[in-house]
C-alpha positions as CSV (number, residue, x, y, z in Angstrom):
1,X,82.5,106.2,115.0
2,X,82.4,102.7,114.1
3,X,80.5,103.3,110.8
4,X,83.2,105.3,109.6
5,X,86.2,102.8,109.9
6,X,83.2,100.1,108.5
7,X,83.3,102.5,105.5
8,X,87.1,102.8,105.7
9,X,87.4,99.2,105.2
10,X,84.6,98.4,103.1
11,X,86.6,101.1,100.5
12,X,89.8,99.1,100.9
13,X,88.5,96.0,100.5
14,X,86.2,97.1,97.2
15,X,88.9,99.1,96.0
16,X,92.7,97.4,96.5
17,X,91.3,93.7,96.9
18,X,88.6,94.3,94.3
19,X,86.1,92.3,96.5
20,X,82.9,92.7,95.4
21,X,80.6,95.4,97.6
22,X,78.1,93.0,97.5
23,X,79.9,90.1,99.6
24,X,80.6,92.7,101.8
25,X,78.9,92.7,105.9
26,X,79.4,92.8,108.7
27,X,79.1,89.3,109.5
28,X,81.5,88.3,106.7
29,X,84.7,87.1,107.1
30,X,88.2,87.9,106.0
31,X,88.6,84.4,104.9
32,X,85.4,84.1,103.3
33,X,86.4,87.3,100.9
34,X,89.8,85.8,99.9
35,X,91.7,87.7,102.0
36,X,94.9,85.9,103.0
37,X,97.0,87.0,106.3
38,X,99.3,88.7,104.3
39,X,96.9,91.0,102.7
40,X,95.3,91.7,106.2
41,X,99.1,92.6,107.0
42,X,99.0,95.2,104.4
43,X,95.1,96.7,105.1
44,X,96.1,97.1,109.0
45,X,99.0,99.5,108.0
46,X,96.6,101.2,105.8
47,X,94.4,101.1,108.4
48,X,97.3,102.1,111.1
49,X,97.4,105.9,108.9
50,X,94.0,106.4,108.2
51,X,92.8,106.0,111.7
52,X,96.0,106.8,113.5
53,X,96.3,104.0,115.7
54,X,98.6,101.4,116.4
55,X,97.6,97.6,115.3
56,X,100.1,94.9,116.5
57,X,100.6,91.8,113.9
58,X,97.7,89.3,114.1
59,X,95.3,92.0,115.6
60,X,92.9,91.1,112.3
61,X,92.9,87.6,111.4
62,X,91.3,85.6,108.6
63,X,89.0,84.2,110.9
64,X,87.2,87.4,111.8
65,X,84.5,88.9,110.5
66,X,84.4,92.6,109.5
67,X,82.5,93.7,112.7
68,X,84.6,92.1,114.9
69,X,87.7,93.6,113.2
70,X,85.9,97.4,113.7
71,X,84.7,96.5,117.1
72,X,88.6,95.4,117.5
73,X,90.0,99.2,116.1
74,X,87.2,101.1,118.1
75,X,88.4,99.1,121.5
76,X,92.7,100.6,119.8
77,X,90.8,104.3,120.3
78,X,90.3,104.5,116.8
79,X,88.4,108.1,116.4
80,X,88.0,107.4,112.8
């Protein structure tokens, strides 16, 4: 379960935000790949119809890192 929304957001991040796959970890952070709150604004709604679960403003922060952020949508019920 949680490899599949790691994959899910490893493709948005490679693919909209261009962030290079190889930056890309679990241990990295949002901040550390650029990624402002607005864009982590605009990869939870992604993320809100991919997975099909709600994810209330300031859920994912720039502070996180990318496991904490799937550990986070695992905890919503995400079943992606």
């Amino acid at each position: 379960m949680s490899a599949n929304v790691t994959n899910l957001i490893t493709q948005i991040l490679t693919t909209k935000y261009e962030v290079p796959a190889e930056e890309i970890s679990t241990e990295a952070k949002f901040e550390e790949l650029h990624l402002d709150s607005l864009a982590l604004m605009e990869m939870a709604l992604a993320l809100e119809t991919e997975l099909g679960v709600r994810i209330a403003e300031g859920v994912i922060t720039p502070e996180l890192s990318l496991g904490e952020a799937v550990s986070t949508l695992v905890s919503l019920g995400s079943e992606g």
